[in-house]
C-alpha positions in Angstrom: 0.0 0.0 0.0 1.5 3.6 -1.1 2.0 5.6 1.6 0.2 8.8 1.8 1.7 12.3 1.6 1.3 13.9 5.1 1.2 17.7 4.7 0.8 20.4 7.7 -1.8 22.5 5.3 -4.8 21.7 2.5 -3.4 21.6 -1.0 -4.6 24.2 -3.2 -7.1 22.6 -5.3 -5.0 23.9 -8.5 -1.3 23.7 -8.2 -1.0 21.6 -4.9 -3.0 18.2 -6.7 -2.7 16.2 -9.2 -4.1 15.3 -12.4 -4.0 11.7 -11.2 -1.3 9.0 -11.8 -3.7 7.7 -14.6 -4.3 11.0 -16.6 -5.4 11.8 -19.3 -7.3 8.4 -19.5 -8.6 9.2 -15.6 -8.5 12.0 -14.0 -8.7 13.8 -10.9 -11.3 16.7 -10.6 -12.3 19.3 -8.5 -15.7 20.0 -8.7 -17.2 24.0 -7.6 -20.6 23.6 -8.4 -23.1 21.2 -8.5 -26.2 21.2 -10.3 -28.7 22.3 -7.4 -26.3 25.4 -6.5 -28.2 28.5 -7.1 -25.3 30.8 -7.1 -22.3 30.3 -9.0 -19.1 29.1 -6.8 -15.4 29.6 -8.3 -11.6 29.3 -7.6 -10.2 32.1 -5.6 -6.7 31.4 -7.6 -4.8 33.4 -4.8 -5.8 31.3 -2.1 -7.6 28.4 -3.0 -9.9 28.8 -0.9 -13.7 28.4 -2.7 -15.4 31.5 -3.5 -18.8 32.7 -4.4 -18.6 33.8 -7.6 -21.9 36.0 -8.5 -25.7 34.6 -7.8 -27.2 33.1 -10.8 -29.0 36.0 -11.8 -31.3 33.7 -14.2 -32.3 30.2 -14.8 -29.6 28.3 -16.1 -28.0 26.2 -14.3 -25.2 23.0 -15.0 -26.8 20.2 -15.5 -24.0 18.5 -14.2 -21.3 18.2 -11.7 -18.4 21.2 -13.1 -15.1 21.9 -12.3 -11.7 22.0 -13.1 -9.4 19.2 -13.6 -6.1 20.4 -11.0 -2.5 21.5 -13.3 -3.9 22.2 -16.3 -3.6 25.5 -17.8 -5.1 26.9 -21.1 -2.6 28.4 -22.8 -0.8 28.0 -26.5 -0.6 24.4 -27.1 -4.7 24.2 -26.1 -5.0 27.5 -28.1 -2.7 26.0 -31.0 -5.4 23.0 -31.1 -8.1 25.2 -31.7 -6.8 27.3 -34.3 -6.0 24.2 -36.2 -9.2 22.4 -35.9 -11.7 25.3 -36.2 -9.8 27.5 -38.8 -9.8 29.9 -36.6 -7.1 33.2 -36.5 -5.4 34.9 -33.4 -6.9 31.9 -31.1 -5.7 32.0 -27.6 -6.0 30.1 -24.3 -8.2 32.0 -21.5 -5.5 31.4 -18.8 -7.2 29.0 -16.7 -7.6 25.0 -15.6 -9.1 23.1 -18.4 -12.9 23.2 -17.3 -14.6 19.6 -16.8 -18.0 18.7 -16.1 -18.9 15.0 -14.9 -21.8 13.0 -15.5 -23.5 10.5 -12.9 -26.9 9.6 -11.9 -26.0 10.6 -7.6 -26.9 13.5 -6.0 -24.4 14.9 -5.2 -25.3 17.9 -2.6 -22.0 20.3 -2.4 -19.0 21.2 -4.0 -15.5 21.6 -2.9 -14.8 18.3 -3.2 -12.4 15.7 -5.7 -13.8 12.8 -8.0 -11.9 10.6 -10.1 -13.5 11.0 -14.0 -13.2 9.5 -16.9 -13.2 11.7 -20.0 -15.7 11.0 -23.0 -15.4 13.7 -25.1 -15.6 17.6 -25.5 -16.5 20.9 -26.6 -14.5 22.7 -28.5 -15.8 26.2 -26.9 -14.7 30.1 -28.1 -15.4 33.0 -26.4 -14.7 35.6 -27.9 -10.7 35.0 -29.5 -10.4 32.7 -26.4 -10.0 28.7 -26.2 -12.2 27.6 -23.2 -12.7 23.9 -23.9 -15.2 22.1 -21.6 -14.3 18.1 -21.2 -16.9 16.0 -20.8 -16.3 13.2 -18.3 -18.6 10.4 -16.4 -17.8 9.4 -13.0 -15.4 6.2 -12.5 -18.0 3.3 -11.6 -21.1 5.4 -11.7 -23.6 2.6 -12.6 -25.8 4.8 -15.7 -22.5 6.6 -16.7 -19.5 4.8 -16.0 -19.6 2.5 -18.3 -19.2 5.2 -21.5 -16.7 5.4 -23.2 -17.8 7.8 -26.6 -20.3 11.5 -25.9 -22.2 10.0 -28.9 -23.4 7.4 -26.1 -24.9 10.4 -24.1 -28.5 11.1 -24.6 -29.4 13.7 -26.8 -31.3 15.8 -24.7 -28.5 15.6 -22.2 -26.0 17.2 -24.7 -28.2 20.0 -25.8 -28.7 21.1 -22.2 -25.2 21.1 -21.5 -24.6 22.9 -25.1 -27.8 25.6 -23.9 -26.3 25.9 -20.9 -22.7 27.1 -22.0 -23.8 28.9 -24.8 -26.5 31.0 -22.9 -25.1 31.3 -19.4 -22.9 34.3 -20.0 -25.9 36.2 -21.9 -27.2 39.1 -19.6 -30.3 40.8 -20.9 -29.7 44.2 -21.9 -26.3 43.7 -22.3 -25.6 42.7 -26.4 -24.9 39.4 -27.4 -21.7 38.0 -26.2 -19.9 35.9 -29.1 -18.6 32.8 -27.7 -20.0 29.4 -29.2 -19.3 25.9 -29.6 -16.9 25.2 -33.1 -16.9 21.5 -32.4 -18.1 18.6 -30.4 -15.5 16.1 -30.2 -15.0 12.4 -28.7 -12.7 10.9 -26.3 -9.2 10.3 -28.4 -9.5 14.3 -28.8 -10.5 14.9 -25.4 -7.4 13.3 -24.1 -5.4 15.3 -26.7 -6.5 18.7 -24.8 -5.9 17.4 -21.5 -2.5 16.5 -22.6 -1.6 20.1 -23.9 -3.2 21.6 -21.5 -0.7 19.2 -19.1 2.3 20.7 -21.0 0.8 24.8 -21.1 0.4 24.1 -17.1 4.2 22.9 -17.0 5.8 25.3 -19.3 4.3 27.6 -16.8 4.5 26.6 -13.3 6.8 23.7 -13.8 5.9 20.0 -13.9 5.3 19.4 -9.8 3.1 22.6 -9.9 3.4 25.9 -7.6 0.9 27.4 -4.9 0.9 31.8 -4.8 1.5 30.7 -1.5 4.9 29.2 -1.9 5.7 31.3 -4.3 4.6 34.6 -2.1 7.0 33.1 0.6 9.8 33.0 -1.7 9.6 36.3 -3.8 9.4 37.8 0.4 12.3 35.4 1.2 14.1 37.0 -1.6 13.1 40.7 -0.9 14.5 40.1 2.5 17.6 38.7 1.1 18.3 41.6 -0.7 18.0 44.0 1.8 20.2 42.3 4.5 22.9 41.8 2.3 23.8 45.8 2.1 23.2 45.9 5.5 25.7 42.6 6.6 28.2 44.3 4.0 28.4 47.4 5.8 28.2 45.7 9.0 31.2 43.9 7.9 33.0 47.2 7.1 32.1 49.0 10.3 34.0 45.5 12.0 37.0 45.7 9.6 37.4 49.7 10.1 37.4 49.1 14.1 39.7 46.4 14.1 42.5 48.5 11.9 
C-alpha cells in the first residue's frame, strides 16, 4: 500500500494536486458547483480557498457536476489546437484550468470536493478570441454513466442542455450578445489530446510538480529580504573591519 503524503496545510485545489497517476485516461477533478447550487461558486486562484462567484441572476443552471481538472492551464498548445481544428485566426488560451464537467446519476449535494473522471469527449468552446474547452467526463464506476466510453453514447437531450447551458449562461439581458459558441463537439481520443496540452501549457508555466501563490509569495518575500540584509551585513562587515585597523 502507497504511503500517503502527510502535509501540515490543504493543498490548493489547483497547483497543490494532481491530475492523477492515470491521466489523461482518468483524471482527478475538483468540482465547484453542482447542479442544485443556485449561485455560481469559483476558484479564488490566490488562495484556494472556494469563493462565491456571482448569484445566478437567471435560470440556467449546470446540468451536471463542473469543475476543473487540477494542473492544467489553457494556454498555447490548447490554443494552438483550436486554431487548427476550427480555422480559426489569433486563437488563444483564457488562462485557466481546463474546465470539466462529470456525468453520474448521484446526488451529489455540495461542491469543494475531488472525484476521479473518466473523460468521453468535449466541446470545442470560443469566447470571444479565447480557447475555453469544456471536457466531458462520467464518473469512475457510476452505474448509468460509468460505463461510456464515446459523448455519442450520451443522450441527446442531455447534450443540448449542457450545449444551452454554456452557450446562454454568459448572456445578460440588456447587455448585447456575447460571441462565444461551440466550433466543435469532439470524442474521447481528442478529449485526451486537450488534456494532454493543456498538461504541458500548465508545465511550461509553473513547472511539472506545480506551484501554490502561496509558496511562491513566501519565496519572492524570502528573496526581498535577502536583498535588503545583504547591504546591511556588507556594511556591517566594514564597520567590524574599520574598528579592528
Amino acid at each position: 500500500m502507497k504511503k500517503p503524503i502527510q502535509t501540515t496545510s490543504q493543498a490548493h485545489p489547483w497547483h497543490g494536486i494532481t491530475p492523477g497517476e492515470d491521466a489523461p485516461e482518468i483524471v482527478t477533478a475538483y468540482i465547484e458547483i453542482v447542479p442544485t447550487d443556485a449561485v455560481k461558486y469559483e476558484l479564488d486562484k490566490e488562495s484556494g480557498i472556494l469563493k462565491l462567484d456571482r448569484p445566478q441572476r437567471f435560470s440556467s443552471q449546470c446540468p451536471t457536476l463542473y469543475g476543473f481538472i487540477p494542473r492544467t492551464y489553457c494556454d498555447e498548445l490548447v490554443a494552438k489546437r483550436c486554431a487548427e481544428r476550427t480555422g480559426l485566426k489569433d486563437i488563444k488560451g483564457d488562462g485557466d484550468p481546463i474546465d470539466v464537467c462529470v456525468l453520474t446519476e448521484k446526488v451529489i449535494s455540495s461542491g469543494n470536493l475531488l472525484v476521479r473522471a473518466i473523460p468521453i469527449g468535449g466541446f470545442r468552446m470560443v469566447d470571444g478570441d479565447e480557447a475555453d474547452d469544456k471536457i466531458i467526463a462520467v464518473l469512475e464506476s457510476d452505474l448509468v454513466y460509468g460505463e461510456l466510453q464515446h459523448i455519442a453514447q450520451l443522450p441527446r437531450a442531455l447534450l443540448d442542455r449542457l450545449k444551452h447551458y454554456f452557450l446562454t449562461y454568459k448572456q445578460i439581458p440588456g447587455e448585447g450578445k456575447r460571441s462565444v459558441e461551440i466550433a466543435e463537439v469532439y470524442d474521447q481520443p481528442e478529449a485526451l489530446e486537450v488534456i494532454k496540452r493543456s498538461m504541458k501549457d500548465y508545465a511550461r508555466l509553473y513547472g511539472p510538480q506545480g506551484t501554490t501563490t502561496a509558496r511562491s509569495g513566501r519565496a519572492r518575500g524570502a528573496a526581498v529580504e535577502a536583498k535588503v540584509a545583504r547591504p546591511a551585513k556588507a556594511k556591517a562587515k566594514t564597520a567590524r573591519k574599520s574598528r579592528a585597523s
